[in-house]
Every structure is written in structure tokens, then in C-alpha cells.
C-alpha positions in Angstrom: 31.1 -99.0 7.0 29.9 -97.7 10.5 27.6 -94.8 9.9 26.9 -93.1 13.2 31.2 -92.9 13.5 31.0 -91.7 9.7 28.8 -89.0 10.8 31.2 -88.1 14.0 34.4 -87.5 12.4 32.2 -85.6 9.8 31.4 -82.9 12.7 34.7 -83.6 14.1 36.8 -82.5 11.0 34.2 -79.1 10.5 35.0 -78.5 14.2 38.3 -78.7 13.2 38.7 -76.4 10.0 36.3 -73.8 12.2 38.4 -74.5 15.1 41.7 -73.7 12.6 40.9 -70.9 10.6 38.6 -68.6 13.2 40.0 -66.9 15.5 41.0 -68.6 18.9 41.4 -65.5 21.3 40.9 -61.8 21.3 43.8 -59.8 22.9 43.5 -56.2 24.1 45.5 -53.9 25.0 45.9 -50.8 26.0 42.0 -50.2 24.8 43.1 -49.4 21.4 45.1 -52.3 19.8 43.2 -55.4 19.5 44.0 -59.2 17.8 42.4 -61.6 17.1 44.8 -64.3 15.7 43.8 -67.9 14.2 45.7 -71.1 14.6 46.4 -70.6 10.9 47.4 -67.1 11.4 50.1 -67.9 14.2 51.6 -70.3 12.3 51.7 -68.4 9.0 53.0 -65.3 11.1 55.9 -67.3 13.1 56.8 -68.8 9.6 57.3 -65.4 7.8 58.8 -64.1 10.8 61.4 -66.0 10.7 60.6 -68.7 13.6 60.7 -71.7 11.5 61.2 -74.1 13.8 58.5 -73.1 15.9 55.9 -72.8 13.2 56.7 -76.3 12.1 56.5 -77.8 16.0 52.9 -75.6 16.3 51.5 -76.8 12.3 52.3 -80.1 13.2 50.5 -80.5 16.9 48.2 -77.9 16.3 47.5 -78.9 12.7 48.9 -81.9 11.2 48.3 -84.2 14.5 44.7 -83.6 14.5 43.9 -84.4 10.7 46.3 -86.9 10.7 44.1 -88.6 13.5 40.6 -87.8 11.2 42.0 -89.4 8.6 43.0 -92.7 10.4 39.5 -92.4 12.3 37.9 -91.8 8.6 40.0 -94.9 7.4 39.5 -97.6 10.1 35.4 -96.1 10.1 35.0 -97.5 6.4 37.1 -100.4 6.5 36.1 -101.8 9.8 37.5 -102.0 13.5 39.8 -104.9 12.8 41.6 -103.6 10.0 42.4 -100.2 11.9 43.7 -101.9 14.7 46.7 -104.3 12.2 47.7 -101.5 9.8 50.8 -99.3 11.3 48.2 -96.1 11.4 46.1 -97.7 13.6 49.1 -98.5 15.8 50.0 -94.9 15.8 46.1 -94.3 17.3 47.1 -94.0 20.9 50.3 -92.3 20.5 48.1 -89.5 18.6 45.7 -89.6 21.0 47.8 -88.4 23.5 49.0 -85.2 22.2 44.9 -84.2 21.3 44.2 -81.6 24.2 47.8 -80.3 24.3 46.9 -77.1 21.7 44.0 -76.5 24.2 46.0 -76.7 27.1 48.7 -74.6 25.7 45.9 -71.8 24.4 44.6 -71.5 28.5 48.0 -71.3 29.6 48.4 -67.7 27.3 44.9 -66.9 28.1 45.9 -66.9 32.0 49.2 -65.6 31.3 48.0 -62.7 29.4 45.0 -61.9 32.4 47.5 -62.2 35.3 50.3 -59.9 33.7 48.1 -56.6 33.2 49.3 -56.0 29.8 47.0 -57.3 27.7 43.0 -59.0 28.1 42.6 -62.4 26.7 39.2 -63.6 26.0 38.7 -67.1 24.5 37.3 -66.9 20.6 34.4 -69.3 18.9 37.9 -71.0 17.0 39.3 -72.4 20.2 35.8 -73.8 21.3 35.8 -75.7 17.8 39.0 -76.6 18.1 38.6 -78.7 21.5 35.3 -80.0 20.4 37.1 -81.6 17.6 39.7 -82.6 19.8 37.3 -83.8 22.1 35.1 -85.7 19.7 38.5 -88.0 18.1 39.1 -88.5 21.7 36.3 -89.7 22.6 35.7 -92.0 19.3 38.7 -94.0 19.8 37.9 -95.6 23.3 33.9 -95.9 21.9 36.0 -97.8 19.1 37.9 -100.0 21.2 34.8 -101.3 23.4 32.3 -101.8 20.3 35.2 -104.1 19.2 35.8 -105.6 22.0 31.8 -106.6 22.1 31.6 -107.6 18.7 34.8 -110.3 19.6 33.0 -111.4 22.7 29.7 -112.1 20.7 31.3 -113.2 17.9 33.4 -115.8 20.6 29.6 -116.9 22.1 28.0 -117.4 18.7 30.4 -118.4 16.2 27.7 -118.7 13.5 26.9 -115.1 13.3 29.1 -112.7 10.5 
């Protein structure tokens, strides 16, 4: 059990339910009408509004991907680098790694959207800056992960004797 990475993908996942259910961005128009919607919230209102493919597609990058990810980070933390690395989650590490800042990438892309048209002000939320520290935090856990690893094979190659 590696404690310090325990104690990361502790702050990681509260990033993450902050980063889910507050909102992400503030839209307001017309100085009267304003939103503020949460990850949560879009999905929730594209699923009753009848957009069910779309809901799904945003729950599972924007929801799903990143817990799924805690978990396996949460999972390979207490049973140990090696054992991550052979069971098929582990395996799917990298793959979920790559989609990590795509929800972030996607939320700037409406932000600037929504400036440049005139129709509406976007201004960026606490919940998205939650969100991409979580995302930033798994990302950053799984190289760490890799090179402690790698260190503890190369000593464990120089000194056979230690555990």
C-alpha cells in the first residue's frame, strides 16, 4: 500500500465530485438570463431532452472515464505497481489516460465560442477548475507510477537480496 498515492487519488476523486456537480461556467445573456450548468446537469438535461446518445457519449468521457481511471489508480495503489501493470485494467491505463483533458478542452472551446459570437458571456466556474485538477492529478500519477516502478526494478536488479 503506497500512501502518499493513497492520499492523491483521495484529493483527486474530491476534485472530481466538486469538479462534477458545481457548476462549470456561468452564461449570460442578454443581462437578464443567466446559467450556470453542472457536468451533471448537462447530462441529466440532454438525457431528459431527448439527446440520448449524446448524454451517454458526455456521462461516459466526462463521467465514467474519469472514475473509471480513480478506481484503477485506487486499485493498483493498494495492491502494488506490478500487479496494476498485468491485470487487463491496468492495460486500459494509457488508453484512459488519453482521453483525461478532452472534457477540459471541449469546456474552453464553448467558453471561446460563446465570447466570440456576442450572444451570450461565458465565464469559467470553480466546477471546471476541480474538474481539470482531477484530471490533472490522475494524469500526472500514472507517469510518477511508471518511473517509481521502473526504480524499484533497477534496484531490485542491483541488489537482489533486498524485498
Amino acid at each position: 500500500m503506497d500512501l502518499p498515492k493513497l492520499l492523491l487519488i483521495f484529493v483527486a476523486a474530491v476534485f472530481l465530485l466538486l469538479g462534477l456537480f458545481l457548476p462549470i461556467m456561468r452564461f449570460d445573456s442578454f443581462y437578464f438570463f443567466t446559467k450556470t450548468p453542472s457536468l451533471i446537469g448537462i447530462v441529466s438535461s440532454l438525457w431528459v431532452g431527448g439527446d440520448i446518445l449524446l448524454a451517454l457519449l458526455v456521462g461516459g468521457f466526462s463521467i465514467l472515464f474519469p472514475i473509471l481511471k480513480l478506481a484503477v489508480l485506487a486499485v493498483g495503489a493498494l495492491r502494488g505497481e506490478g500487479q496494476l501493470k498485468r491485470s487487463r485494467l491496468g492495460r486500459l491505463m494509457p488508453h484512459l489516460s488519453k482521453w483525461s483533458m478532452m472534457d477540459v478542452m471541449l469546456v474552453a472551446i464553448v467558453v471561446f465560442a460563446a465570447k466570440t459570437s456576442g450572444l451570450a458571456e461565458a465565464i469559467t466556474q470553480p466546477g471546471l477548475w476541480f474538474y481539470a485538477g482531477s484530471t490533472l492529478i490522475s494524469a500526472a500519477l500514472l507517469p510518477l507510477w511508471e518511473r517509481h516502478a521502473l526504480m524499484k526494478r533497477r534496484l531490485k536488479k542491483q541488489n537482489p537480496s533486498r524485498p
